[in-house]
C-alpha positions as CSV (number, residue, x, y, z in Angstrom):
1,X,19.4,145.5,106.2
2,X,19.3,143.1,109.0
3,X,18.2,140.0,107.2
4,X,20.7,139.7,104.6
5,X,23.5,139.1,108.0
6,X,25.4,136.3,106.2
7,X,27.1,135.4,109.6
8,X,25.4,135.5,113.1
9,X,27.6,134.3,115.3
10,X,29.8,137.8,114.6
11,X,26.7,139.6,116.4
12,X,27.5,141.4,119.6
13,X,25.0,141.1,122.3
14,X,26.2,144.3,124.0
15,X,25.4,146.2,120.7
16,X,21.7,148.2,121.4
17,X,22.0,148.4,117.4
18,X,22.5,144.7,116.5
19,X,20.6,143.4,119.5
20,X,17.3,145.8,118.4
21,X,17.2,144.7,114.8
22,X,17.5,141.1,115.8
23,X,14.7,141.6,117.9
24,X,12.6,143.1,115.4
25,X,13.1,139.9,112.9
26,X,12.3,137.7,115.3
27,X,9.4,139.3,116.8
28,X,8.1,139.9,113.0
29,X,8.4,136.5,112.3
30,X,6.9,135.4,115.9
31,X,3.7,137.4,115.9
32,X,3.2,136.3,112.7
33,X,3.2,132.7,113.4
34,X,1.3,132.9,116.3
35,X,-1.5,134.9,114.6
36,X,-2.0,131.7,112.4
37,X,-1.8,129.5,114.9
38,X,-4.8,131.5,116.9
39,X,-6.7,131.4,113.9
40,X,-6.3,127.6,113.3
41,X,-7.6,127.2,116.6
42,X,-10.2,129.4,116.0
43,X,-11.2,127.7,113.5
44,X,-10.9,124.1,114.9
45,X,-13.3,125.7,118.0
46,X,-16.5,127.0,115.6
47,X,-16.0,124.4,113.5
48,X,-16.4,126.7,110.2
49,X,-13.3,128.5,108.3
50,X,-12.1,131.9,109.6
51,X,-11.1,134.6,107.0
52,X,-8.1,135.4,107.4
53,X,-6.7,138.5,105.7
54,X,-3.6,137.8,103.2
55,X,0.2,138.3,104.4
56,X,3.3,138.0,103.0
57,X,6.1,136.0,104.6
58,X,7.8,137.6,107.6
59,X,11.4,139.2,106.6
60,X,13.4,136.5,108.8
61,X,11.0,133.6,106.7
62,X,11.6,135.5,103.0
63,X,15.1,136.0,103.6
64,X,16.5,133.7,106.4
65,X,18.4,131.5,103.5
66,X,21.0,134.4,103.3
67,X,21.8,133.3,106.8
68,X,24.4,130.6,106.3
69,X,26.4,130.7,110.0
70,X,24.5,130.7,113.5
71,X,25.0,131.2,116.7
72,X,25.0,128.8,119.9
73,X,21.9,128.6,121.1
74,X,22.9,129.9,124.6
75,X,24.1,133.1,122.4
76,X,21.3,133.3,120.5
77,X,18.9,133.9,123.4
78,X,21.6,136.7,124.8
79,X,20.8,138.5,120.9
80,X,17.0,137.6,121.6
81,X,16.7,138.6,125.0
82,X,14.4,141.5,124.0
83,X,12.2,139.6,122.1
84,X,11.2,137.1,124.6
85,X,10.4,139.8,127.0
86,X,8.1,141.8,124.4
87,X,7.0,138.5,122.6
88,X,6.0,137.4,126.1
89,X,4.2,140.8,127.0
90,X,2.2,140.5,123.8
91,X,1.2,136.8,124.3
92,X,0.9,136.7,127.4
93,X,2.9,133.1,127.9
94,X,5.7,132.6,130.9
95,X,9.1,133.5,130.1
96,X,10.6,130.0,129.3
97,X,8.1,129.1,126.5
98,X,8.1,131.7,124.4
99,X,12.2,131.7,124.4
100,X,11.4,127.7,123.9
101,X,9.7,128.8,121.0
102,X,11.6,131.4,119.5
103,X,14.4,129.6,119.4
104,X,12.8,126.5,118.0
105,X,10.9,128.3,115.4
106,X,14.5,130.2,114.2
107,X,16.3,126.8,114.0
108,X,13.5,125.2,111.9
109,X,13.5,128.0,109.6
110,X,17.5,127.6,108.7
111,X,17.9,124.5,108.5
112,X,20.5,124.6,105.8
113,X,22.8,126.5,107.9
114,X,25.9,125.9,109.7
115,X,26.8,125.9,113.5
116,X,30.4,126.7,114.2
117,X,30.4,124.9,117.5
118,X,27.7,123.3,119.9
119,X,28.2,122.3,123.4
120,X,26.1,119.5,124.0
121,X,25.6,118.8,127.8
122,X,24.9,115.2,127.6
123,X,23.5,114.9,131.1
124,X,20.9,117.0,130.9
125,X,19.4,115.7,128.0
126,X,17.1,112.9,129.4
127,X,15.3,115.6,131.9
128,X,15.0,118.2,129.2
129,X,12.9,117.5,126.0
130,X,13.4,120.5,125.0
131,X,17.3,120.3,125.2
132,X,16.9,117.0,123.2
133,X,14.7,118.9,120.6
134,X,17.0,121.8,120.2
135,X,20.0,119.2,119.8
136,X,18.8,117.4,117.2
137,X,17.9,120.8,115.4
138,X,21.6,121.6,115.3
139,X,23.6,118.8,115.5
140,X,23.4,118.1,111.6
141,X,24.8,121.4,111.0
142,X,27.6,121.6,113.8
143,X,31.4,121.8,112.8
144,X,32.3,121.5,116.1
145,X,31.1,119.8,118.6
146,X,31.9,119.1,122.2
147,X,29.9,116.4,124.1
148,X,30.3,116.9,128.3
149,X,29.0,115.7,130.9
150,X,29.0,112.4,133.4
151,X,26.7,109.3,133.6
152,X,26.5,107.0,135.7
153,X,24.9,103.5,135.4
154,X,25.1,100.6,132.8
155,X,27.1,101.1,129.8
156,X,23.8,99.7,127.7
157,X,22.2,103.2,128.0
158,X,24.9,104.6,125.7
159,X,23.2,103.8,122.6
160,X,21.4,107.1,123.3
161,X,24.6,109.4,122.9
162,X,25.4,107.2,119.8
163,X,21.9,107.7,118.4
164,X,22.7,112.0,119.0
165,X,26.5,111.4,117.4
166,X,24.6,109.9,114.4
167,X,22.6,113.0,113.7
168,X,25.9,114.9,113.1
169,X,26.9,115.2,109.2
170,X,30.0,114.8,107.1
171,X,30.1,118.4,107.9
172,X,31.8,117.8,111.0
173,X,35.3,119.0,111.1
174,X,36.2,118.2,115.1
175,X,34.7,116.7,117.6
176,X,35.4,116.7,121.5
177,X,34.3,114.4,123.9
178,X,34.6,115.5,128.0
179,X,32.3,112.7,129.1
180,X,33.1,110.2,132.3
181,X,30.8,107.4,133.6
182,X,31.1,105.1,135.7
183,X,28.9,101.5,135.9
184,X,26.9,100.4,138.3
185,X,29.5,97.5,139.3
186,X,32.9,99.1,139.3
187,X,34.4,95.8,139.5
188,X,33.2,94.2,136.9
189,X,34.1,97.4,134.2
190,X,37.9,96.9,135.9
191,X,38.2,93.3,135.5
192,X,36.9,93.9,131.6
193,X,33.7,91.5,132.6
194,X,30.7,93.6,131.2
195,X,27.2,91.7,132.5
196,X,25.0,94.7,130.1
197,X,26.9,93.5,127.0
198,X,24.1,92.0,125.3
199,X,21.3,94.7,126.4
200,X,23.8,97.1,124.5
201,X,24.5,94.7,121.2
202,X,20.2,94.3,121.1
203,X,19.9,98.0,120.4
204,X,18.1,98.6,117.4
205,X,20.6,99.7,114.5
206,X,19.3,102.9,113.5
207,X,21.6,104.7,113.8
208,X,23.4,105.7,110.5
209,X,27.3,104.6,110.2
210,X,28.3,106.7,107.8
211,X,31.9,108.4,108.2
212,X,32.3,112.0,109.1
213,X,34.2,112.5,106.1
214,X,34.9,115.8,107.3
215,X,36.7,115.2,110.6
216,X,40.4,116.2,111.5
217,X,40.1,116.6,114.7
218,X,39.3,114.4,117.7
219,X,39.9,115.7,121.5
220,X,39.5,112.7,124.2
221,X,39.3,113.6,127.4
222,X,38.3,110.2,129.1
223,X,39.1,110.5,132.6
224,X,36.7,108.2,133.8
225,X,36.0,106.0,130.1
226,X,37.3,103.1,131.1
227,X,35.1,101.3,128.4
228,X,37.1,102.8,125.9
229,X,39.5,99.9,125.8
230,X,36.7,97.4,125.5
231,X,35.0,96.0,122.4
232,X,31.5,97.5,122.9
233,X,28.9,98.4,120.5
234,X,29.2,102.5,120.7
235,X,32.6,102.2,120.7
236,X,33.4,100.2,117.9
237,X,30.4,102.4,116.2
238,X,32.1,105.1,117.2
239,X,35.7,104.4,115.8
240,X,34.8,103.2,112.6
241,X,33.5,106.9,111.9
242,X,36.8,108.4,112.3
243,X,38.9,107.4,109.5
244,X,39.5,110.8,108.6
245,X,41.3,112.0,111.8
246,X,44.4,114.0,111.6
247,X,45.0,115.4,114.9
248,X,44.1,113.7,118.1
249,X,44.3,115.5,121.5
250,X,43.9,112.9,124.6
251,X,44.0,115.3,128.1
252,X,44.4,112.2,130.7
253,X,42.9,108.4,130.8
254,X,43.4,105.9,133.7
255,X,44.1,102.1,133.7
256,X,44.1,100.2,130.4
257,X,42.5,102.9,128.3
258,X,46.0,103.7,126.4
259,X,46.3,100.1,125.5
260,X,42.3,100.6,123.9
261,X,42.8,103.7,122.3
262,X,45.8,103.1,120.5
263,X,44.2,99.9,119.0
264,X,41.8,101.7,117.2
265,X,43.9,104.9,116.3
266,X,46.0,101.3,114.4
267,X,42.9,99.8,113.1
268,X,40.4,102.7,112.2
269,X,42.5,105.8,111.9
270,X,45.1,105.4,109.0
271,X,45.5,109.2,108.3
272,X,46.4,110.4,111.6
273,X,50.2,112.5,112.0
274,X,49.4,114.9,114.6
275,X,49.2,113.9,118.3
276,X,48.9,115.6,121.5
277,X,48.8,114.2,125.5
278,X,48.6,116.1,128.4
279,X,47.6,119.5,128.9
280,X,50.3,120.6,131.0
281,X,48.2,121.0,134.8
282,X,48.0,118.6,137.5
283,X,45.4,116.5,136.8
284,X,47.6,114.8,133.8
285,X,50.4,114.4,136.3
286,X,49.5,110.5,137.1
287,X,50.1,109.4,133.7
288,X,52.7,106.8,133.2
289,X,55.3,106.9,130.3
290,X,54.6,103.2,129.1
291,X,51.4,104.7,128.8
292,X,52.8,107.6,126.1
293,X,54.9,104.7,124.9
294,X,51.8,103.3,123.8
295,X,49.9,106.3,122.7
296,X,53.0,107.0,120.6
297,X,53.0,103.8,118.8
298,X,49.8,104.6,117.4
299,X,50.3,106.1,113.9
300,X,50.6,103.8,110.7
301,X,52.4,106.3,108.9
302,X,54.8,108.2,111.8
303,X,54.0,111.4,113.7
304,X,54.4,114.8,112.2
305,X,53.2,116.7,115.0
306,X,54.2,115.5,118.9
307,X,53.1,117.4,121.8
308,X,53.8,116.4,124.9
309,X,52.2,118.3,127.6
310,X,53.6,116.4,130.5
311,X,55.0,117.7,133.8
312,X,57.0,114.9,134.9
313,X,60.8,113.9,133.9
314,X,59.7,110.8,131.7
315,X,61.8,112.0,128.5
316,X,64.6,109.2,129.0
317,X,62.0,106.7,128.9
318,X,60.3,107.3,125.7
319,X,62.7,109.7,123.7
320,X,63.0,106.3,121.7
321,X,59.1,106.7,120.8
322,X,59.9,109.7,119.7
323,X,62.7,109.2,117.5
324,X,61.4,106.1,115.9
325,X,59.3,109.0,114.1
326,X,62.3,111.7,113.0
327,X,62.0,110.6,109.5
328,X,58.5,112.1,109.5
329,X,58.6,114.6,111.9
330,X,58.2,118.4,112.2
331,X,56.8,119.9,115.6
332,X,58.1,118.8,118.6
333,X,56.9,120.2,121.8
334,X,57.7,118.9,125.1
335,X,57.4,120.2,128.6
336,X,59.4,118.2,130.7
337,X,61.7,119.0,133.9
338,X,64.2,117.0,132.5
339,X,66.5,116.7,129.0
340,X,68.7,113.8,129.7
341,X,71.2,111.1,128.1
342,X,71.4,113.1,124.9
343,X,68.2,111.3,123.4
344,X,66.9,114.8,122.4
345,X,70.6,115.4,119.9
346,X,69.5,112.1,118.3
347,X,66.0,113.4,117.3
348,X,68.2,116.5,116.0
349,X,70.5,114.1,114.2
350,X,67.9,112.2,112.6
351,X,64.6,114.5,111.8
352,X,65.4,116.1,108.1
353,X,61.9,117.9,108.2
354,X,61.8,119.3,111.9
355,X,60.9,123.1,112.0
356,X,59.5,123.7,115.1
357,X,60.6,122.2,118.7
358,X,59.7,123.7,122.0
359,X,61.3,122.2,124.7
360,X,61.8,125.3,127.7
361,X,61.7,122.9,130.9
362,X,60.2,124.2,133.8
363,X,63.3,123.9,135.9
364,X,66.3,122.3,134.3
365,X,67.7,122.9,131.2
366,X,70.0,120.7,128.4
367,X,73.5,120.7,129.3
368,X,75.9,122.9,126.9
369,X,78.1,119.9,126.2
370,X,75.0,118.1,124.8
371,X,74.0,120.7,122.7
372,X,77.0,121.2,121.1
373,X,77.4,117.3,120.0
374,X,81.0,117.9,119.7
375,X,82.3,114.4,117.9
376,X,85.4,113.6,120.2
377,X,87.7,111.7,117.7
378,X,87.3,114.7,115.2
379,X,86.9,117.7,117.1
380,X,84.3,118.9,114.8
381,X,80.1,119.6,115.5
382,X,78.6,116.3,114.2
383,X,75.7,117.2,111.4
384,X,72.5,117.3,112.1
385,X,70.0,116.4,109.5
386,X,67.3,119.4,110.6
387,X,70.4,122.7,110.5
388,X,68.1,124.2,107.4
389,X,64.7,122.8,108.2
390,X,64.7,123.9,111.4
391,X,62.8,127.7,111.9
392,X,61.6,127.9,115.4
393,X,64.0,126.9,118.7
394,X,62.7,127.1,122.0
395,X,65.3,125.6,124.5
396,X,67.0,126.3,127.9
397,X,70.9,125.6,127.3
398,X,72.8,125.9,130.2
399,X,75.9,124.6,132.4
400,X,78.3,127.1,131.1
401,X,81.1,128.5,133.3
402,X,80.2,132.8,133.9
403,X,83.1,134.0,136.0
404,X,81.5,137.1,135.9
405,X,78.9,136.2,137.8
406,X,79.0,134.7,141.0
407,X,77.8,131.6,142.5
408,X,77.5,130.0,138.6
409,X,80.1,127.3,137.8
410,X,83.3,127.3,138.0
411,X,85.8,126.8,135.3
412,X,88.2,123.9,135.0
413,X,90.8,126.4,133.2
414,X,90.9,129.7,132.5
415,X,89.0,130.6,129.5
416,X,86.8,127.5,129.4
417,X,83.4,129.5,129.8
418,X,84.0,131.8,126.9
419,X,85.7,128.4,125.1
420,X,82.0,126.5,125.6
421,X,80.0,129.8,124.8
422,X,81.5,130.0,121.0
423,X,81.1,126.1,120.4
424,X,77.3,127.0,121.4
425,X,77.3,130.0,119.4
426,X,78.9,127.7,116.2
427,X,75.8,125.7,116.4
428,X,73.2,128.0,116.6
429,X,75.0,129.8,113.3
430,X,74.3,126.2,111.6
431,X,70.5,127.1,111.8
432,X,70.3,129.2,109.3
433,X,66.5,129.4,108.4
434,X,65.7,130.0,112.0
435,X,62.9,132.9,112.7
436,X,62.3,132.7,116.2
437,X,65.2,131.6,118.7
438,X,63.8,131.7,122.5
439,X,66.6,130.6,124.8
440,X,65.2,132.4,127.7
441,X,61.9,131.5,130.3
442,X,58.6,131.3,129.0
443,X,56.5,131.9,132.0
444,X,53.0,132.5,130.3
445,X,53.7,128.8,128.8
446,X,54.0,127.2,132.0
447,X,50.2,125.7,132.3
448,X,51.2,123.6,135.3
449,X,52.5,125.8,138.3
450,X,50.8,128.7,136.4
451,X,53.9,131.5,136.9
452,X,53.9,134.7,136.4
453,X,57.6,136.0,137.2
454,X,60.4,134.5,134.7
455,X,63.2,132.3,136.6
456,X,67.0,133.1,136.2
457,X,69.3,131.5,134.1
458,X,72.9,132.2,135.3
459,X,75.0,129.7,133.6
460,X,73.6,130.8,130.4
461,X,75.0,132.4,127.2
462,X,76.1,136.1,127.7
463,X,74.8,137.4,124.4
464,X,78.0,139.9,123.9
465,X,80.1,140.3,121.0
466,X,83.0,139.2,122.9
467,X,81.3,135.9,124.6
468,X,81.1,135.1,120.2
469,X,77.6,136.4,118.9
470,X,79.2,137.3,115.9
471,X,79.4,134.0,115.2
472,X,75.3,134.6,114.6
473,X,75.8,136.8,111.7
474,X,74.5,134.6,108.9
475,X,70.9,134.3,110.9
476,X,69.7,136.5,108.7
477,X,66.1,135.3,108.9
478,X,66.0,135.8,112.9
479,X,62.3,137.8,113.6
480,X,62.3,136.8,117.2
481,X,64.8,136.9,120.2
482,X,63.9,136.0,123.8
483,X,66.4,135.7,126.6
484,X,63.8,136.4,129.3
485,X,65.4,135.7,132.7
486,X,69.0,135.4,131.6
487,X,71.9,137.2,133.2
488,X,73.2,138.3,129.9
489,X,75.7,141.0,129.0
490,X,74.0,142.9,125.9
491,X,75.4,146.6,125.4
492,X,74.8,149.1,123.2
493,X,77.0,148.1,120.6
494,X,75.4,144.7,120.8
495,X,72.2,145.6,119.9
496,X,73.6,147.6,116.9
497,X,75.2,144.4,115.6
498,X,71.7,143.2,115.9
499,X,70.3,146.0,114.1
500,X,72.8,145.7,111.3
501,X,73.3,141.9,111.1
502,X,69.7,140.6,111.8
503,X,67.2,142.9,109.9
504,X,64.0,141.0,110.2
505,X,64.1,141.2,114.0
506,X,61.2,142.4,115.3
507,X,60.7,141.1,118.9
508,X,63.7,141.7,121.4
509,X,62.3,139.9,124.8
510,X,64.2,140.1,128.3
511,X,66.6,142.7,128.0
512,X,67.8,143.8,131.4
513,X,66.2,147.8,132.4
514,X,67.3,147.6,135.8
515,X,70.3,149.8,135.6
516,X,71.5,153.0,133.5
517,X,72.9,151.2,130.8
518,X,69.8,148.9,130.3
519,X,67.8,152.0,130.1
520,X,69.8,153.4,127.2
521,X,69.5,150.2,125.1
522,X,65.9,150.5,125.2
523,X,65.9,154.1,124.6
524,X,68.0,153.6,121.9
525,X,65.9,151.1,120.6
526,X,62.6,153.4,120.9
527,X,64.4,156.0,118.6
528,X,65.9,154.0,116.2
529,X,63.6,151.0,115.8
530,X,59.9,151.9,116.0
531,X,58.8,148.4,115.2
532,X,60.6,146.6,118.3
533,X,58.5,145.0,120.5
534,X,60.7,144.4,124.0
């Protein structure tokens, strides 16, 4: 039956099925109320009670508690769109308010239940009541929420998106704001002189300050906030309701805004361990590393998470953020063009709990000799403190001699590019819990010049038995290889090795098909491993 749906926001508006028994609850329930709200007005005309015959509650009004999840609105009148056409053929009202009151009617009936995420188009609001009305329906029900949107005038008139923040509940688990404004004197918002001040601190306090005790999540995307550095009413308001952040995702911010936001990540956000800047296209391609610097200085208790979505070569200037937080960290991402000065060994040598780093650069790569952190007076591979915690290695390693390849670099002495390879090799084999080793290009990961062909690696690893992959044998654990765009040299009695030596591999990425014996390695691999994905 129709009404006991638990969760409509699985409902598929190209379904005739789903789509013509949500039309029939709502229609039911529709009809219904507008047959007692003819007969109240019917009665308020003569001025003596109507008889009206006895009915029992409409299905979606008997049974709508067993609803607990709902869709976005916008959704919601996709599933209806039948309903306002007949509802609108039988009343005999325009278009727009009976799906004004369709949708109004639903949400007042559930009240109790949830809204997995709500965009709220800020901008809009003040020339649409009804947009207002529908927004304060479901914003104490929303788990996610995302605010967008642009205004333009004094920053007084933002007590009315604090008085729609305050409707949301502790049930709010994350909460992204894409909003820009910009004052009415530019120059004084720059200089930090703020003539609306006081018209902002004389708005009534009605708005309720409780914390969303619920909220992990907080995505900024201020491009044009420059308030947020400044003390003003909404924003300390603001702040002071997100003590329970874990993760905070801040896409670009210009001028002093770092300086603002990391004040009150210090001051109002002790639990946060998760960060991530950028989001790897253009448009975060102005921001300056003392500005991560900053950003990076703004957990009480160290990062756990870093994600660094940056296209620029900034890593020398602040890998020594970074590594103040080894002793807590465990995801590293970064997407740099650049690897340099061996700050990224140290974070190696220092981060006991690491398990994850993806650093693939877009066009460079770490140098062998780094990698391999080779102590000089010894002779021996230094330790590094993550070799068991470490599961998931993404990372371009390259400046190795290939003689066999032309145009690559040349060796010093004979030997020396096979002499480089097994020192690389005797690394890698000190990760032993690693699952998923990508040495090779990640083009679908490459957000800022958006590529769709893989780039060569030539003065890569060769991958053969004789180059030292032996050496690999106790990677047991190994589920996933990729050596996408490099000029290896794997063989058929490579991938045997493979077969024998890592038997939890399931994903084999980049081998070479071009030529004969290419073609046999992946036949072989379609008849004797099923479950490889290539």
């Amino acid at each position: 039956m129709p009404y006991l749906w638990n969760d409509l926001s699985c409902l598929n508006a190209s379904s005739s099925a789903q789509r013509q028994a949500f039309t029939s609850l709502l229609l039911e329930d529709y009809l219904q109320e507008q047959r007692k709200t003819d007969l109240q007005k019917d009665e308020h005309v003569s001025e003596q009670p109507v008889q009206a015959q006895p009915s029992s509650p409409s299905a979606l009004a008997k049974y709508g508690c067993w609803i607990q999840i709902l869709p976005n609105p916008t959704r919601l009148v996709q599933l209806s769109g039948d309903s306002i056409q007949l509802a609108q053929a039988l009343t005999g009202q325009d278009n727009q308010s009976t799906e004004q009151e369709l949708l109004l009617r639903f949400f007042m009936i559930h009240q109790a239940a949830q809204l997995p995420h709500y965009t709220l188009e800020y901008d809009t609001l003040e020339s649409n009541h009804f947009k207002e009305t529908i927004a304060q329906l479901v914003l104490p029900r929303v788990r996610h929420l995302t605010v967008v949107g642009s205004y333009r005038g004094k920053r007084g008139q933002l007590w009315k998106l604090k008085r729609l923040l305050g409707l949301c509940s502790t049930a709010l688990e994350k909460l992204t704001l894409e909003i820009s404004y910009r004052y009415a004197d530019s120059w004084s918002s720059y200089s930090g002189y703020d003539p609306d001040f006081k018209a902002e601190e004389e708005e009534p306090n009605t708005t309720s300050s409780t914390e969303w005790s619920s909220l992990k999540e907080l995505v900024l995307c201020p491009r044009q906030c420059v308030g947020t550095l400044q003390p003003t009413t909404f924003w300390s308001w603001f702040y002071k309701r997100c003590g329970q952040v874990e993760r905070i995702d801040i896409s670009n911010f210009r001028r002093g805004a770092a300086e603002g936001i990391t004040e009150n990540m210090l001051e109002h956000m002790p639990n946060l361990n998760e960060i991530i800047v950028g989001d790897g296209t253009h448009r975060c391609s102005t921001i300056k590393p003392d500005r991560i610097r900053s950003l990076l200085s703004g957990s009480r208790n160290g990062w756990k998470v870093i994600d660094l979505k940056m296209p620029v070569n900034f890593f020398d200037r602040v890998g020594d953020s970074i590594q103040k937080h080894s002793p807590t960290l465990e995801v590293l991402r970064i997407s740099c063009d650049g690897i340099p000065r061996g700050v990224l060994v140290e974070v190696f040598s220092s981060s006991p709990h690491l398990h994850t780093f993806h650093g693939i650069s877009d066009r460079t790569y770490i140098k062998s000799s780094l990698f391999i952190d080779q102590d000089p007076a010894m002779g021996v591979l230094k330790t590094w403190s993550c070799e068991t915690s470490l599961k998931v290695l993404k990372i371009a390693i390259g400046d190795i001699p290939r003689p066999d390849l032309e145009g690559t670099t040349k060796e010093a002495y004979p030997g020396q590019g096979r002499e480089i390879q097994g020192l690389v090799y005797d690394r890698l084999a000190r990760l032993t819990n690693l699952e998923t080793l990508s040495l090779g290009d990640t083009p679908e990961e490459d957000t800022y010049w958006r590529r769709s062909v893989a780039r060569d690696q030539f003065d890569c690893l060769e991958m053969s038995l004789d180059s030292g992959l032996h050496k690999l044998s106790k990677l047991t654990k190994l589920k996933e290889l990729n050596i996408l765009g490099m000029k290896t040299n794997i063989g058929m009695k490579e991938l045997q090795w493979m077969a024998e030596h890592w038997p939890r591999l399931r994903v084999l990425r980049g081998l070479d098909e071009s030529d004969d014996g290419g073609k046999k390695v992946i036949q072989w691999i379609q008849e004797h491993r099923n479950e490889f994905e290539h």
